[in-house]
C-alpha positions in Angstrom: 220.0 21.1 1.9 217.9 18.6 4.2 214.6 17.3 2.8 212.6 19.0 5.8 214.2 22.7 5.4 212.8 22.2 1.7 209.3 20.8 2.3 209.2 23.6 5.3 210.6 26.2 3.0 207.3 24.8 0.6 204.8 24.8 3.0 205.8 28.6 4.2 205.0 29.6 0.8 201.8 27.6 0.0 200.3 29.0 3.0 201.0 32.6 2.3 199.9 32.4 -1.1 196.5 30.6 -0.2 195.9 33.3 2.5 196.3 35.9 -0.8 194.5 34.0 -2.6 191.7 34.3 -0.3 192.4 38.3 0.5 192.3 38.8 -3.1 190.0 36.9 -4.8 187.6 35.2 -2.7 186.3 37.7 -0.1 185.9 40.4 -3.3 183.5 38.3 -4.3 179.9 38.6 -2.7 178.4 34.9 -4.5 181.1 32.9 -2.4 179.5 32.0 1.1 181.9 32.8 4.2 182.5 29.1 4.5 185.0 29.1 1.2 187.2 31.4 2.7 187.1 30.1 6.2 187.9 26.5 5.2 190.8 28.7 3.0 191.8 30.7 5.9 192.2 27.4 8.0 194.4 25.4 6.0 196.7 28.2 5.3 197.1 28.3 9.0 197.8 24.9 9.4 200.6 24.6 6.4 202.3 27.4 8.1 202.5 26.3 11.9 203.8 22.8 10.3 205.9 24.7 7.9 207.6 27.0 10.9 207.5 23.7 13.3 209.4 21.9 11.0 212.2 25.1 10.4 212.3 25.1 14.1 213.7 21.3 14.0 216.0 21.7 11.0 217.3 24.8 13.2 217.7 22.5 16.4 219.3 19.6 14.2 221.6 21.8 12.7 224.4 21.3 15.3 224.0 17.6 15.7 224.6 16.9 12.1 228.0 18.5 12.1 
């Protein structure tokens, strides 16, 4: 397996789990201002565009390797 269809792979699943993270834990609880779970909300984004941008060049690569 390449290196970047792992660390995509990775990244895909950090970002889900810190947008449950924030679903289930952080917005059920009132003492957390809304700025926790934006700043949460935002970086989950941003690990999953890289994460699918990177899928998207192992995909493209694929055929030049071979």
């Amino acid at each position: 397996m390449s290196k970047k269809l792992i660390i995509a792979t990775i990244l895909i699943i950090v970002g889900e789990i810190l947008s449950l993270i924030r679903v289930s834990f952080i917005e059920e609880i009132r003492m957390v201002s809304d700025f926790i779970p934006t700043i949460i909300l935002i970086i989950s984004i941003i690990l999953e565009i890289i994460g699918v941008i990177l899928l998207l060049v192992c995909i493209a690569n694929y055929d030049i390797k071979e």
